[in-house]
C-alpha positions as CSV (number, residue, x, y, z in Angstrom):
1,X,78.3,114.3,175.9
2,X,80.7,115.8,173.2
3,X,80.0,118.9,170.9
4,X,81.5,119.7,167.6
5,X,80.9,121.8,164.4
6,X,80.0,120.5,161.3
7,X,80.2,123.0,158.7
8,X,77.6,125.3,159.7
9,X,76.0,123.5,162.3
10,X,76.7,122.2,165.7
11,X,76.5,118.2,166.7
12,X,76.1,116.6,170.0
13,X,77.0,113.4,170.6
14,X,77.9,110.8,172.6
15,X,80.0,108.2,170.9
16,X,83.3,110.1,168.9
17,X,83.6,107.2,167.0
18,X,80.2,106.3,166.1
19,X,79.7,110.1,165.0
20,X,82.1,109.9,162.9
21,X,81.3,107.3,161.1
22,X,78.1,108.3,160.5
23,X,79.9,111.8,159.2
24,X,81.5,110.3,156.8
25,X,78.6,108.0,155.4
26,X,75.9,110.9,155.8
27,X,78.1,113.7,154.3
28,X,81.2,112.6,152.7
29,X,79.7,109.9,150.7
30,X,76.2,111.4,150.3
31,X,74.2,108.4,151.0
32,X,70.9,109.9,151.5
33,X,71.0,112.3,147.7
34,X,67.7,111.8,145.8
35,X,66.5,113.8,142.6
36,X,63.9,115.9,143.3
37,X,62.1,118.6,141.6
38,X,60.3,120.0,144.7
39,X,61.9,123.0,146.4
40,X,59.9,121.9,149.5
41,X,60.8,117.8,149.6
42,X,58.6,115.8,152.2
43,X,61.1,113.5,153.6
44,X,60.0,110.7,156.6
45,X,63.6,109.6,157.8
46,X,63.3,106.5,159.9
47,X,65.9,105.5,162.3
48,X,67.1,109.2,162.1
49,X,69.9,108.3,165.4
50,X,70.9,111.7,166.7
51,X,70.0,113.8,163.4
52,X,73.1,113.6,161.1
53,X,70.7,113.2,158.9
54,X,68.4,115.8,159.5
55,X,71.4,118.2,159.3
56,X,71.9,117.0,155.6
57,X,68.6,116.8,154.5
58,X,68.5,120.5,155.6
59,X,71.6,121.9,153.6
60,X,71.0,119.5,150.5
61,X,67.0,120.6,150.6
62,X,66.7,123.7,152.6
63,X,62.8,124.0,152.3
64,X,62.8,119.8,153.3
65,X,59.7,119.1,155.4
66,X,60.9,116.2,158.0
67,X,59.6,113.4,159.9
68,X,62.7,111.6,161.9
69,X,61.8,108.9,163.9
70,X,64.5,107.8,166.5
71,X,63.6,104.5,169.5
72,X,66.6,104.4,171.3
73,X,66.0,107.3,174.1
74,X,69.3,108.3,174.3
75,X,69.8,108.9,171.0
76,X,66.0,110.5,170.5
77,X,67.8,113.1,173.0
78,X,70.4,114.1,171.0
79,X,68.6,114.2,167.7
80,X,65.9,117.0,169.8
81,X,69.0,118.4,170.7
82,X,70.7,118.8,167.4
83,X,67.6,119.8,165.4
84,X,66.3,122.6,168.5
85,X,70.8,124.1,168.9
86,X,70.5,124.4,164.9
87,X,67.3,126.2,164.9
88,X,66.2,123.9,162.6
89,X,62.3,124.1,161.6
90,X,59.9,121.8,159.7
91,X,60.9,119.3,161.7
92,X,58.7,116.4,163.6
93,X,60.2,114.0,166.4
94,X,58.8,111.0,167.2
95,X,60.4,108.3,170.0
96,X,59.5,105.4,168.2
97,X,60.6,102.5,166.5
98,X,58.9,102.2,162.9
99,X,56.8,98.3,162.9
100,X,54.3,96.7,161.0
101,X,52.0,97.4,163.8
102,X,51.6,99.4,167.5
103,X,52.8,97.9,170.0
104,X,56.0,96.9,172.5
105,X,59.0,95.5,171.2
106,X,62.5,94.8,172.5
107,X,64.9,96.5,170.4
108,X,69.2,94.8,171.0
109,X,71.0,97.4,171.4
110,X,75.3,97.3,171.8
111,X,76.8,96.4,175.6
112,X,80.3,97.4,175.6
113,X,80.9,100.4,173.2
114,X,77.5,102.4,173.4
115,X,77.5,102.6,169.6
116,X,73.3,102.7,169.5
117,X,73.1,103.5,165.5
118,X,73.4,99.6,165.0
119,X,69.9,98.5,167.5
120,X,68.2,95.7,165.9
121,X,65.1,94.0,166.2
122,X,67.4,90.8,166.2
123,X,69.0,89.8,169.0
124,X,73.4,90.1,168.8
125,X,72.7,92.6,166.2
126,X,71.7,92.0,162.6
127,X,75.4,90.2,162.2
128,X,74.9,88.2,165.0
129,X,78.4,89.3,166.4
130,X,77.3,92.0,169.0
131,X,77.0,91.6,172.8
132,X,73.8,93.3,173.0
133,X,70.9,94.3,175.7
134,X,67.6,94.4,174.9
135,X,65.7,97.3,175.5
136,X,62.1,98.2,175.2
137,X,60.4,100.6,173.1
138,X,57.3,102.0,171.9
139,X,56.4,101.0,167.9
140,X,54.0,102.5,165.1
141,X,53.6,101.4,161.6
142,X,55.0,103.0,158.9
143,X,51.4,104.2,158.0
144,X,50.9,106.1,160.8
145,X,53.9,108.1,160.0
146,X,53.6,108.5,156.5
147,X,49.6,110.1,157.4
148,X,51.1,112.3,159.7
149,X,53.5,113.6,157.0
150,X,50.5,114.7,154.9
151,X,48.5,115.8,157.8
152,X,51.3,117.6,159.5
153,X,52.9,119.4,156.1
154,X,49.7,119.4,154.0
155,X,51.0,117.5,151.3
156,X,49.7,115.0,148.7
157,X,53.1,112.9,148.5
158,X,56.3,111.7,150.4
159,X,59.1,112.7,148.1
160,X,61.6,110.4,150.2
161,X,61.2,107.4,152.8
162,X,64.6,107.2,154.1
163,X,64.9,103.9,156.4
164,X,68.3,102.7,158.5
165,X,65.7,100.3,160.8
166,X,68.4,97.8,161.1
167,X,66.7,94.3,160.0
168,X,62.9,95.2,160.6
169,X,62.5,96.4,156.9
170,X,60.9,93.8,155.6
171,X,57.9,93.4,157.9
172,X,57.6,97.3,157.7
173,X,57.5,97.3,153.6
174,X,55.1,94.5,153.1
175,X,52.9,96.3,155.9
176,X,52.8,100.1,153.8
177,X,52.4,98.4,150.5
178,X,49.2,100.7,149.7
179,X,50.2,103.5,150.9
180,X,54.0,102.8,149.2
181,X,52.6,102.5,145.9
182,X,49.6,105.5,146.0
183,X,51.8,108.2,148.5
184,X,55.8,107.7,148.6
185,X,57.8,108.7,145.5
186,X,61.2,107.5,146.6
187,X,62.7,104.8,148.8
188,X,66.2,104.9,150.4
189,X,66.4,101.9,152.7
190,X,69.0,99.9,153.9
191,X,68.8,95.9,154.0
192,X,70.3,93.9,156.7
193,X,70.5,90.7,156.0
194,X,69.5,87.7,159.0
195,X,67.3,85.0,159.3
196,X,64.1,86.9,159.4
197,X,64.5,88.5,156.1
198,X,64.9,87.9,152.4
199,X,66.1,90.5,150.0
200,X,64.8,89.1,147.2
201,X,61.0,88.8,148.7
202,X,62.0,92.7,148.9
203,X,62.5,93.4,145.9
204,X,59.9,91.5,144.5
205,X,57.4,93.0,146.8
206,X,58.3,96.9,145.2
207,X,58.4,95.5,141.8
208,X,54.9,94.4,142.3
209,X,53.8,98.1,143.7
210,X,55.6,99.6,140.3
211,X,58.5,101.0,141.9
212,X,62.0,101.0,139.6
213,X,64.4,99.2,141.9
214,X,68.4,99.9,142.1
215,X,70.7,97.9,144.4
216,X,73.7,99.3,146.0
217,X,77.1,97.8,147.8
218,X,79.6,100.0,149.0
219,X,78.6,102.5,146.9
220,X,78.7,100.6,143.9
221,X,75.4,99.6,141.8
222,X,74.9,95.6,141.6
223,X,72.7,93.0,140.5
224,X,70.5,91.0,142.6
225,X,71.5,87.9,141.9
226,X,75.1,88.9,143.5
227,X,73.9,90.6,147.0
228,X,75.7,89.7,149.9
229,X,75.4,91.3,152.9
230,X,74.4,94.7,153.9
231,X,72.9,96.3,151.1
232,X,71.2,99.7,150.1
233,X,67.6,100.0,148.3
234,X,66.8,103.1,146.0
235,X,63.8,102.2,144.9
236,X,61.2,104.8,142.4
237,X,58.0,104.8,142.2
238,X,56.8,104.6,138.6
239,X,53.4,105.2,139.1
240,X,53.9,109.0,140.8
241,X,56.7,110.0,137.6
């Protein structure tokens, strides 16, 4: 286990590479910003790894109220650690992996490099190109969490479903679609592309529920028509604005 600062806070972590990477797409490029006019955002992050994050909900949206959700035990560690070192409070754990249902599943998670931020639910990760080992872990669905971020902060809405679930996004969508549409104002998620999943099925499914959708690649907006590959999700929900 390494340790390092990060502006004001301190990071543990296992993998120096993996961390920072993660740095530089969680804080140098801002990938989780969202407009909010709530001093106190309710944020569920799913697939929160070992709480980057977290950290940057919590300087962007210092009154955030969190649920992070982490599977891969080894990382779940680390993102306790990180949160509990920082003093960090509002702030829910859960070892889980986010499903359309509850149950077991076997999550692939990297052999040779320990670089966990990339488990999928498909087997050789969502590329196909990993030497992975499966591993099992504990699911719940997404409306399980999204209840336990009214219960647990009192609140009437979600002002941000962030989700890095690495190719089980699709299932997980289709299964929240009331909830989606009646409780979550804002949707960051990340698309991986395989065999299991279809983007534009996706997209149709939020434009059904009302929500205004915006398709990102590298950073740059594009349209549907030209998405290849990984690809990031802001989605907004008309029917809450």
């Amino acid at each position: 286990m390494e340790k390092t600062k990060l502006g004001n806070y301190i990071v543990y972590y296992e993998n120096s590479e993996e961390y920072h990477s993660l740095k530089r797409d969680v804080f140098a490029e801002n990938s989780y910003e969202f407009e909010t006019d709530n001093p106190s955002p309710v944020i569920i992050d799913a697939g929160a790894n070992i709480g980057l994050s977290v950290l940057y909900f919590k300087k962007m949206y210092p009154g955030s109220k969190i649920i992070a959700i982490e599977p891969i035990p080894g990382n779940y560690k680390l993102l306790d650690m990180n949160v509990f070192e920082n003093n960090i409070t509002d702030v829910f754990t859960y070892p889980f992996a986010v499903s359309n249902k509850t149950n077991d599943i076997e999550l692939h998670t990297d052999a040779e490099n320990n670089w966990h931020s990339t488990a999928s639910v498909v087997e050789g990760n969502w590329t196909g190109t990993q030497n992975t080992i499966p591993i099992t872990v504990a699911t719940k669905p997404l409306s399980y969490f999204i209840e336990q971020a009214l219960t647990q902060f009192d609140a009437q809405y979600i002002d941000l479903l962030k989700m890095d679930i690495e190719g089980a996004e699709q299932a997980v969508l289709t299964q929240g679609r009331k909830q989606l549409r009646e409780k979550v104002k804002f949707i960051n998620c990340e698309f991986h592309p395989h065999q299991g999943q279809n983007i534009q099925k996706m997209v149709r499914t939020l434009e059904e529920l009302k929500f205004e959708v915006t398709l990102f690649r590298k950073g740059k907006e594009i349209r549907l028509e030209k998405v290849n590959g990984l690809t990031v999700i802001e989605a907004k929900n008309l029917n809450l604005t």
